[in-house]
C-alpha positions in Angstrom: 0.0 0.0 0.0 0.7 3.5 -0.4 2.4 5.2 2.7 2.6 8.6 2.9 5.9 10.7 3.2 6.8 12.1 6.5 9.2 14.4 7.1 9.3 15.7 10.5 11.7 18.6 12.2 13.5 17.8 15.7 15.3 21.2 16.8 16.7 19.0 19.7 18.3 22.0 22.2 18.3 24.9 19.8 16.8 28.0 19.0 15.7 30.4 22.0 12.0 32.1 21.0 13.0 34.9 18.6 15.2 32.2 16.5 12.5 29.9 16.9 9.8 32.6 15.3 11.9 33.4 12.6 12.1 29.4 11.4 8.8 28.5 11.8 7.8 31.7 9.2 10.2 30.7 7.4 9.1 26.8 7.0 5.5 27.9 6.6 6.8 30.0 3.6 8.9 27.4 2.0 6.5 24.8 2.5 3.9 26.8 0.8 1.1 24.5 -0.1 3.0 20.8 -0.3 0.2 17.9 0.5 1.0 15.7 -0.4 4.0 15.3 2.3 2.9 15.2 5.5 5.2 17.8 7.5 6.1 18.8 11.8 8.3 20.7 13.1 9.4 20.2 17.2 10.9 23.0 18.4 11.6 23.0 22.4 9.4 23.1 24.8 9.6 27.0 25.7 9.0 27.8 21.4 6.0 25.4 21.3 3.4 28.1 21.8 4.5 30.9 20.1 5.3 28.1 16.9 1.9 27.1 17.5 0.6 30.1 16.4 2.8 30.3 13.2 2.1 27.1 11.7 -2.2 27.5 12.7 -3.9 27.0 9.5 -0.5 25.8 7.4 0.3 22.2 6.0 3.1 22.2 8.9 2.3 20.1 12.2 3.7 21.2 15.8 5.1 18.0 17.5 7.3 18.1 21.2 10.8 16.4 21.7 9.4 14.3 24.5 6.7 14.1 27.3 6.3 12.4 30.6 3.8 9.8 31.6 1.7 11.4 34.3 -1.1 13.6 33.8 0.3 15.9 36.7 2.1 16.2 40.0 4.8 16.9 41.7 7.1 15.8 38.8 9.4 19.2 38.9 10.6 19.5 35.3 8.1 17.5 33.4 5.5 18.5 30.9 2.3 15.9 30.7 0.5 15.3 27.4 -2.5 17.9 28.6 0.5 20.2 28.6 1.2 19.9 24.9 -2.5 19.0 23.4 -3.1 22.5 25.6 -0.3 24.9 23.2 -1.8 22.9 20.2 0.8 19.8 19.6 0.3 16.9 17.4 3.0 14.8 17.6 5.5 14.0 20.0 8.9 12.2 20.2 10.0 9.1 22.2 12.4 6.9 23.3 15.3 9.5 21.4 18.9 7.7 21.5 19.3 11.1 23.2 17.1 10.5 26.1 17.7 6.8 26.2 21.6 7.6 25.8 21.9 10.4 28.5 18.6 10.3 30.7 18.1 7.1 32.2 15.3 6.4 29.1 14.3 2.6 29.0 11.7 0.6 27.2 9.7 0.8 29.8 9.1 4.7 30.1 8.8 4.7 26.3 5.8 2.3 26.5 4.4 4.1 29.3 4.9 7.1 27.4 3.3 6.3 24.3 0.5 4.9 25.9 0.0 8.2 27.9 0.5 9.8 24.7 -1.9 7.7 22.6 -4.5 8.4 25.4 -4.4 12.2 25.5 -4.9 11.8 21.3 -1.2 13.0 20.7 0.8 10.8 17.9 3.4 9.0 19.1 7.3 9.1 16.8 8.9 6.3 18.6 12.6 5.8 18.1 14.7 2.7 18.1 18.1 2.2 16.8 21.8 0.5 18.1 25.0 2.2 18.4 28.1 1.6 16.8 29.0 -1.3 19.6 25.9 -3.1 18.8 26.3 -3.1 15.5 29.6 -4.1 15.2 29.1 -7.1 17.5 26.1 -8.6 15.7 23.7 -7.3 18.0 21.7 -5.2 15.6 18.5 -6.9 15.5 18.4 -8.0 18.7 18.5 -4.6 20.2 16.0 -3.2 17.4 13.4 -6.4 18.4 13.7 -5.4 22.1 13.4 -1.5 21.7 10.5 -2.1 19.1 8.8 -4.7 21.1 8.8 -2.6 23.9 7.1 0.2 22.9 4.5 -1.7 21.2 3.5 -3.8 24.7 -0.1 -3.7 25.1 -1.0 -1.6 22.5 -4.0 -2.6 20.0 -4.1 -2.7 16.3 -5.8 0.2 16.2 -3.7 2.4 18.7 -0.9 1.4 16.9 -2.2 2.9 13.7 -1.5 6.0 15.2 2.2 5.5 15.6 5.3 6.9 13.5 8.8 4.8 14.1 11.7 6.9 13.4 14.9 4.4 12.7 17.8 5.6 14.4 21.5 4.2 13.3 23.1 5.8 16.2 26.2 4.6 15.0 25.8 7.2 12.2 25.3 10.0 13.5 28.1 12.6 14.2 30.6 10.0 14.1 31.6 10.2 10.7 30.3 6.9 9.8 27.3 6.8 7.5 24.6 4.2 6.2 23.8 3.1 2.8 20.9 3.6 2.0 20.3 -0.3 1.4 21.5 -0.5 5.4 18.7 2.1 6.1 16.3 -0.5 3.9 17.2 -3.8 5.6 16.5 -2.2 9.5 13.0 -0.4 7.8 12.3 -4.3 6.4 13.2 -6.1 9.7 11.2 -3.4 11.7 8.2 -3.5 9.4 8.5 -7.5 10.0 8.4 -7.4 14.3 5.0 -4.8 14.0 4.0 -7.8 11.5 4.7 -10.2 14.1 3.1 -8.3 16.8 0.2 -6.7 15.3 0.0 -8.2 12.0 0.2 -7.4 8.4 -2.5 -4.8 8.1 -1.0 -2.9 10.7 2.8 -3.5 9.3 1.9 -2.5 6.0 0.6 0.5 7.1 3.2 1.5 9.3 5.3 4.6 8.4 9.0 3.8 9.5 10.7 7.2 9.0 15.0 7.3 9.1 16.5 9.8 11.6 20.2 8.5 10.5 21.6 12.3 8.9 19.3 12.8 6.3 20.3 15.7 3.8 19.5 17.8 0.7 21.9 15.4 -0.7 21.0 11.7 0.3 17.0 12.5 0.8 16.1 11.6 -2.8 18.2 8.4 -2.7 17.1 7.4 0.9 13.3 8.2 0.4 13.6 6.2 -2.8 14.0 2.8 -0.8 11.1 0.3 -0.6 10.3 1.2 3.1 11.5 4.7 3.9 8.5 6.3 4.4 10.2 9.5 5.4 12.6 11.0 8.0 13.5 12.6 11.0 15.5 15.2 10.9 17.8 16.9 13.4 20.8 19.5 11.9 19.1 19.7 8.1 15.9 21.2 10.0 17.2 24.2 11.1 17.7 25.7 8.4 14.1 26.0 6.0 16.0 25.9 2.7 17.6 22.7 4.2 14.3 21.3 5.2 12.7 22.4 2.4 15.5 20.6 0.4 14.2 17.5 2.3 10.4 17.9 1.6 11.1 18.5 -2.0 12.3 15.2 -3.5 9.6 13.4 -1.3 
């Protein structure tokens, strides 16, 4: 089946609010009136509002790097999924190699995460992907099997509908190496095949597995070409809008 393209934005730790303004008006503008992509931007938590605003009535979604489980409490730090659906977000990152890689993120808190998520009506981007140690010690798939599996524990067919996976090669990014991408294929195809297992073909065929491994101006048209890269999630390329534009375009 057809899957549609999507290209999603993650601004990680940059841009304070004026910065932040300024590229959200810009993406609007580049982005124009492409729908035939489907197209988020997630800016940090302080920007979400005031991005909100920008991107009200365009083709380009607001979506949050993370979010925590609980609906509220004494959780000094957090921001619950009320929080987001409250300043108008769509989408929402989890399980990042850079929260499970720095703050203590497990497959655990990323199922109890996107089920919160799920529940408030947010639309889960779920990462998975194995360093450079794991990959070079054969333990690719296992790790990708575990981090997938995880994340879809107790959900149904239908909740799971509602879910993005974003394929991280963590291996490839800033360290110089890069995948092929063939490599990026074969993890999309193995993934694709444990949501088959789990959930079943339907839900597997309909699946959109995007690739957060570096994607450029210069490797999206090759990358997005590839049986099962439905799209990608982009860190550096989507600060810039003529770089994220440069993205969008060839999909």
């Amino acid at each position: 089946m057809a899957r549609k393209t999507f290209i999603a934005g993650n601004w990680k730790m940059n841009t304070n609010l004026e910065e932040a303004t300024k590229l959200a008006q810009d993406i609007v503008a580049a982005m124009g009136t492409v729908t035939d992509v489907d197209i988020a931007i997630c800016p940090p938590y302080t920007n979400l509002s005031e991005v909100a605003r920008i991107v009200k009535g365009s083709t380009v979604k607001l979506g949050a790097q993370d979010v925590y489980w609980e609906a509220s409490g004494a959780y000094t730090g957090k921001v619950s999924c009320g929080m987001l659906k409250s300043v108008g977000v769509t989408y929402v990152i989890i399980g990042h190699s850079e929260q499970r890689q720095y703050f203590g993120e497990t497959d655990e808190t990323v199922n109890k995460k996107v089920k919160a998520a799920l529940a408030a009506g947010l639309l889960p981007i779920i990462c998975v992907g194995e360093t450079l140690d794991e990959r070079k010690s054969g333990k690719m798939d296992d790790v990708i099997a575990r981090q997938t599996k995880g994340a879809f524990t107790g959900l149904s067919a239908e909740d799971a509908d509602k879910c993005t996976i974003a394929y991280e090669p963590v291996w490839a990014i800033g360290t110089g190496e890069t995948a092929t991408p063939q490599q990026a294929n074969e993890a999309h195809v193995f993934i694709r095949s444990i949501i088959k297992e789990m959930l079943g073909e339907a839900v597997a065929d309909a699946m959109r597995i995007q690739y957060g491994g570096s994607m450029k101006p210069g490797n999206a048209k090759e990358l997005l070409a590839q049986s099962d890269v439905d799209g990608g999630l982009i860190g550096g390329a989507a600060l810039k809008a003529d770089s994220f534009f440069g993205i969008v375009q060839p999909a």
